[in-house]
N, C-alpha and C positions, 0 to 999 in steps of 0.2 A: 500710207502703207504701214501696215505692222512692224514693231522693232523685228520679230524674229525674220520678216519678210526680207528688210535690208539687208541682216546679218548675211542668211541664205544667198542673197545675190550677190554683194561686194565679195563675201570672200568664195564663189563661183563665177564671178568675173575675173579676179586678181588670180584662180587659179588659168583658169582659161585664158584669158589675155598671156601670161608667161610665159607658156608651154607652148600659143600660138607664134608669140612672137620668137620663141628660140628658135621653132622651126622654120620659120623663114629667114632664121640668122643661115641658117645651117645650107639654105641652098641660094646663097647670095655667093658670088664671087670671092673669094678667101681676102683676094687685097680691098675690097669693100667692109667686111669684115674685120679686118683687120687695123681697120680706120678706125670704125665709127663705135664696136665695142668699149677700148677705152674711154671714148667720151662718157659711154653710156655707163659706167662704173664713175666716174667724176660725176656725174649730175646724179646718181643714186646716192653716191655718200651725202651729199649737200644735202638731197631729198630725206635721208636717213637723221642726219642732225639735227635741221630744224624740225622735222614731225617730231621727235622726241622736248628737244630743248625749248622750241616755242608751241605746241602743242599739248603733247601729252602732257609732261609734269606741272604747266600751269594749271590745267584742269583737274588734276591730281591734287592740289595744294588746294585749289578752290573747294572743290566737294569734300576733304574732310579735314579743311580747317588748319591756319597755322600753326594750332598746336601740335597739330602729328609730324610737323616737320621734322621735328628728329627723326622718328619711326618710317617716313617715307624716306629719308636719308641713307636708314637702316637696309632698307628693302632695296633701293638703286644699287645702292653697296652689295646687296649680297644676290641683288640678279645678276650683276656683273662678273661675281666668283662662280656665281650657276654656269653662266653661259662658259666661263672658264674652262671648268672643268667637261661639259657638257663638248666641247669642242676637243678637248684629250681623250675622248671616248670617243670621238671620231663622229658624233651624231650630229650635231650642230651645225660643222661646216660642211659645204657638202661634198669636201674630196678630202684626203690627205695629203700631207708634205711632200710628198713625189708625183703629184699631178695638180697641184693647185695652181699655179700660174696661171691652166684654162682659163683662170676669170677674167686674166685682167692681159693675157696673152695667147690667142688663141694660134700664133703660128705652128706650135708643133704640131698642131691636131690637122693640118692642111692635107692631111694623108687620109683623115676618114674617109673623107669621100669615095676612096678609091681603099678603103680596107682590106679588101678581100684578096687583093692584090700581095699583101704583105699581113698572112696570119699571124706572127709571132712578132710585131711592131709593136713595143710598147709606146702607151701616150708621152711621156716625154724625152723620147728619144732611146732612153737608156738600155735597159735589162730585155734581150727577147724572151720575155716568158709570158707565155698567152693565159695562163693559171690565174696568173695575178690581174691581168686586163678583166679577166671575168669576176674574180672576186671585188674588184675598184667598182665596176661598172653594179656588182649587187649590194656592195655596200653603199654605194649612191643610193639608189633607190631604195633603201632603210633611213638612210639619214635623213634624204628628203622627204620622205612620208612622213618623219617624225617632224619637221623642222616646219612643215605644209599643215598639221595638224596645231601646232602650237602657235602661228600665226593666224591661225582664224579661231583659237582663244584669244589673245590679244586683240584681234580684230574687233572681236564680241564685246568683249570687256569697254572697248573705245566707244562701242555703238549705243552700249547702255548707258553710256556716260551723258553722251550726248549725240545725236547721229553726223551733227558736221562734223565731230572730232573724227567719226568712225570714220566717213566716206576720207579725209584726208590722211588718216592712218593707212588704209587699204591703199591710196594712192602710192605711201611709203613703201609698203607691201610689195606692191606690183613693181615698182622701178628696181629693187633691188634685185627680185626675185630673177627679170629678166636675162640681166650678164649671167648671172649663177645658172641658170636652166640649159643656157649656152653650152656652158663647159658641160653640166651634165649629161647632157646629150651626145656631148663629142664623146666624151667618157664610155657609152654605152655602147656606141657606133664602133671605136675603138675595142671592144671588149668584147667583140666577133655578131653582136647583134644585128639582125636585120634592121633598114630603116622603118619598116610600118612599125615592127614590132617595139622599137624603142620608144617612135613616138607616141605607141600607146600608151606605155609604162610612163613614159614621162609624163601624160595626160593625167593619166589614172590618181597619180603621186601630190598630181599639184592639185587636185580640185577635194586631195583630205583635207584641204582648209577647211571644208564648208563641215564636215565631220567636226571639226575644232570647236568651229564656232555655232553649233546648232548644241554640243553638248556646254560648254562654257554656257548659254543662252540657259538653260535650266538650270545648271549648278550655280552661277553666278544670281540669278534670279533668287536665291534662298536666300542670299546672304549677301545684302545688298550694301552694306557696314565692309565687304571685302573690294569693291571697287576698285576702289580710289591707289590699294596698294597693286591691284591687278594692272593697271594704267602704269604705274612706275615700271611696275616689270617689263611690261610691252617698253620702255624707255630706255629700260638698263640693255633691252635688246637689240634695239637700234642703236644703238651707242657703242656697242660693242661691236654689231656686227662692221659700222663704218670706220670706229677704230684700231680696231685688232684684226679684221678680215679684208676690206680695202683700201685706208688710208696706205700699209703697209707696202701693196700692190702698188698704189701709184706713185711712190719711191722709187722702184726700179727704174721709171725714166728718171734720167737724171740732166737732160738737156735741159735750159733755159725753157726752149720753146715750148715742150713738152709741158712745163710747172706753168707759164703761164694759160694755158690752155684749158690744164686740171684746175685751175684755179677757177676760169670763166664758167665753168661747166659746173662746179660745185656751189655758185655762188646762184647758178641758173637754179638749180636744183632746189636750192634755200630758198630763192624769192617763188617759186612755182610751190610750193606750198605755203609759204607764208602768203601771198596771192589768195589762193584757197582756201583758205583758213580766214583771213579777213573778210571774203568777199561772204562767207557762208555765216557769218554773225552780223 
């Protein structure tokens, strides 16, 4: 198959797959839900680490050479302050500080379902103001367009490298993407939308990957000498998002059981790519 062919389909799979899978988070039972989400936040961080740590920046160092070590140093370092800042403008993660739990806790949201019921219900509990639920729910769906668009650069960028790096990058892609889609759906649901109608947006939102990565696929194609730093970034973005967006999340259990659990799950997460990643070389 042609590179751009791959591009095109992993990151149109990785959108579709998330968006599917949310939606049937969303009409599972609340206490099933309520299980097996956290798992699934543990084996994404895992997924999240090794695709960066033992994936990308080895292949990074490969293709342009130990000298640029510093310089790729440079660049991990300053996609980490990117993704920083990018997440204080609210685009990056995809809620803010008064509804972000969704990901990694979805009990307050046990009320969408029955939203209609309770207009002025904000998602976590707090302030009835339905203004706000609206503005949450549209600023989701900016964020995640953007955050859906820069992931299938990265994706591209992984694919040009080499396509096994790509397809287990996307694999990264999709496990994280899925808890996250979760919450934003609740979000949406919560913010007086209809169900078809969110999960169209939410559809819509997640398959700008393949937009990402179909224009990356030409721009990166000119300047073929930019790879190798384009692959860091994709790292410093994994990296950031499993340790400043959910490692942080699975702290709030503080139970023994709990840690040993997040532990198994993250470690699942590591060997299922590193798995993949061997078996494809």
């Amino acid at each position: 198959m042609h590179l751009l062919g791959w591009i095109i389909l992993f990151t149109a799979i990785g959108g579709f797959l998330s968006a599917l899978a949310a939606s049937v988070f969303l009409v599972v039972p609340d206490r099933v839900r309520t299980r097996v989400l956290p798992h699934l936040v543990s084996f994404a961080t895992g997924a999240l680490l090794s695709a960066a740590l033992l994936g990308l920046l080895p292949h990074a160092i490969e293709a342009a050479g130990v000298s640029k070590a510093h310089e790729l140093g440079m660049t991990l370092l300053g996609g980490l302050l990117l993704f920083f800042v990018l997440e204080k403008m609210v685009l990056w993660r995809h809620c803010h500080a008064d509804v972000c739990e969704v990901h990694v806790n979805p009990e307050p949201h046990a009320h969408v379902h029955g939203h209609h019921h309770h207009p002025h219900s904000h998602a976590h509990g707090g302030a009835h103001d339905q203004r706000r639920d609206r503005a949450s729910a549209m600023l989701i769906l900016i964020g995640d367009g953007f955050h859906n668009v820069l992931d299938g650069v990265l994706i591209a960028a992984a694919f040009m490298t080499d396509v096994h790096l790509g397809i287990v990058t996307a694999m990264a892609v999709c496990a994280h993407e899925i808890p996250q889609e979760v919450g934003d759906l609740a979000i949406l649901l919560n913010g007086g939308m209809k169900p078809l109608r969110a999960l169209t947006l939410n559809l819509l939102t997640s398959v700008t990957s393949v937009v990402g990565g179909v224009a990356a696929y030409f721009a990166l194609a000119q300047v073929q000498g930019v790879l190798p730093y384009a692959i860091v970034l994709a790292a410093s973005s994994f990296l950031y998002i499993a340790v400043a967006d959910l490692i942080p999340g699975l702290h709030r259990k503080v139970d023994p059981g709990s840690g040993v659990w997040q532990l198994v799950y993250i470690v699942l997460g590591v060997a299922v790519i590193y798995v993949s990643h061997s078996l494809a070389h």
